[in-house]
C-alpha positions as CSV (number, residue, x, y, z in Angstrom):
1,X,111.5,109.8,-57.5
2,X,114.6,108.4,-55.8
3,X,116.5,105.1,-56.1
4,X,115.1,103.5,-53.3
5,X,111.0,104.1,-54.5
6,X,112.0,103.3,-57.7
7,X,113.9,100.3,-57.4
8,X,113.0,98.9,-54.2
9,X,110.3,96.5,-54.9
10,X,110.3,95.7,-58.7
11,X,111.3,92.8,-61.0
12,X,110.0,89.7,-59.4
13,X,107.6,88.5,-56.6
14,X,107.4,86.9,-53.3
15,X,104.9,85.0,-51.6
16,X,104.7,86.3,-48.1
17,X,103.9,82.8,-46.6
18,X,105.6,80.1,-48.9
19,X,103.2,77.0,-47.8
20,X,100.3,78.8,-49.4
21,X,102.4,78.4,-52.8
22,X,101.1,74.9,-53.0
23,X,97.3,75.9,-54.2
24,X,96.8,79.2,-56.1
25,X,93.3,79.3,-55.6
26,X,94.7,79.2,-52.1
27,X,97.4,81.7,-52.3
28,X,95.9,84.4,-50.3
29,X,95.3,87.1,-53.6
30,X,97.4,90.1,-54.6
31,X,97.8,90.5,-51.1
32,X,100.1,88.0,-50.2
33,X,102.6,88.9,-52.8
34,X,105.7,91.2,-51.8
35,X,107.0,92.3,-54.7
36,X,111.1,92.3,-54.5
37,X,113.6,92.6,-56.9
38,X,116.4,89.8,-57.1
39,X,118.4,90.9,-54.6
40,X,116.0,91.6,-52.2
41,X,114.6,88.3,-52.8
42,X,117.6,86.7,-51.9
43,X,118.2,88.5,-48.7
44,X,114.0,87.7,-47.7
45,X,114.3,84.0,-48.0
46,X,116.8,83.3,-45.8
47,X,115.0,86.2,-43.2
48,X,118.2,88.5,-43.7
49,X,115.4,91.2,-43.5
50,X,111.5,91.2,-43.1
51,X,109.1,94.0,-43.2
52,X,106.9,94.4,-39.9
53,X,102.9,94.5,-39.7
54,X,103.5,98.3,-39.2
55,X,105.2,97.9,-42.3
56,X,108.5,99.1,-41.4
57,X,112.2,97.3,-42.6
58,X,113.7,95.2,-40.0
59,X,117.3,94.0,-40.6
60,X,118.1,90.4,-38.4
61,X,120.8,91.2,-35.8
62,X,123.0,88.4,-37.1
63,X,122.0,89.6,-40.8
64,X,125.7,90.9,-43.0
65,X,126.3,91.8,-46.6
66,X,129.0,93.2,-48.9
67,X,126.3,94.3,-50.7
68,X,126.4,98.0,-51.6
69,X,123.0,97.9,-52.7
70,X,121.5,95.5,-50.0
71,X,123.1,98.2,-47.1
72,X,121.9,101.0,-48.9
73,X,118.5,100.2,-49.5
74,X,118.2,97.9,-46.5
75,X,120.1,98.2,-43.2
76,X,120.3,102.1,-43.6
77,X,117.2,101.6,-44.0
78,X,116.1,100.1,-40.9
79,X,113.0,101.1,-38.8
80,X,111.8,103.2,-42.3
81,X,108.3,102.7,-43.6
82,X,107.6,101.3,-46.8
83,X,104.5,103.1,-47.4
84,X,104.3,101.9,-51.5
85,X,102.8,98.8,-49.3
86,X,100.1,100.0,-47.2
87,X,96.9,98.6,-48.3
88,X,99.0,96.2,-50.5
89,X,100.4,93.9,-48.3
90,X,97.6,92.4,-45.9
91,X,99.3,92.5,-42.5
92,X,97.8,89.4,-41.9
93,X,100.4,87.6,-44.2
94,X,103.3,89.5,-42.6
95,X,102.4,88.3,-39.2
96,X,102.1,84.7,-40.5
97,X,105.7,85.1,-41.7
98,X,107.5,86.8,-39.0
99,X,105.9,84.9,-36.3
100,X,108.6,82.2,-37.7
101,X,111.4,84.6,-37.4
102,X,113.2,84.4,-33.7
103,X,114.6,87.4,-34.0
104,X,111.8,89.7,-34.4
105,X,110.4,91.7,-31.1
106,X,107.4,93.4,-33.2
């Protein structure tokens, strides 16, 4: 297994829609978690990079790094599937979230 499915979404956690962190009986289940590694995390929350209901990377157009890891694993990654989160993910959530984002046409 490469890099990228190994290390991609490991080490820590992210709730999808971050007002249903208030409640965890109300936090949507195991399905509302997008797993991310630091990182990653740190590039989600300020919607650097989101992952589509067809669960596919996008990269904001105003999104930069001088992260080697970040572009290799993220914007050369753009418009690739992230199949490890099919059935995992409830699209549901994602739409929630990227509704929010501006720059998303999906």
């Amino acid at each position: 297994m490469g890099y990228y499915k190994q290390n991609y979404y490991c080490r820590s956690s992210h709730r999808i829609q971050k007002r249903l962190r208030r409640l965890p009986t109300d936090s949507g289940g195991p399905t509302n978690v997008l797993p991310l590694r630091k990182s990653h995390h740190a590039a989600f929350d300020p919607e650097l990079f989101t992952i589509g209901r067809n669960y596919r990377l996008h990269v904001s157009p105003d999104s930069e790094t001088d992260s080697d890891l970040l572009e290799q694993t993220i914007v050369d990654r753009t418009g690739e599937s992230v199949p490890q989160l099919y059935g995992n993910v409830a699209p549901t959530y994602l739409r929630q979230h990227n509704d929010s984002l501006g720059w998303l046409t999906n």
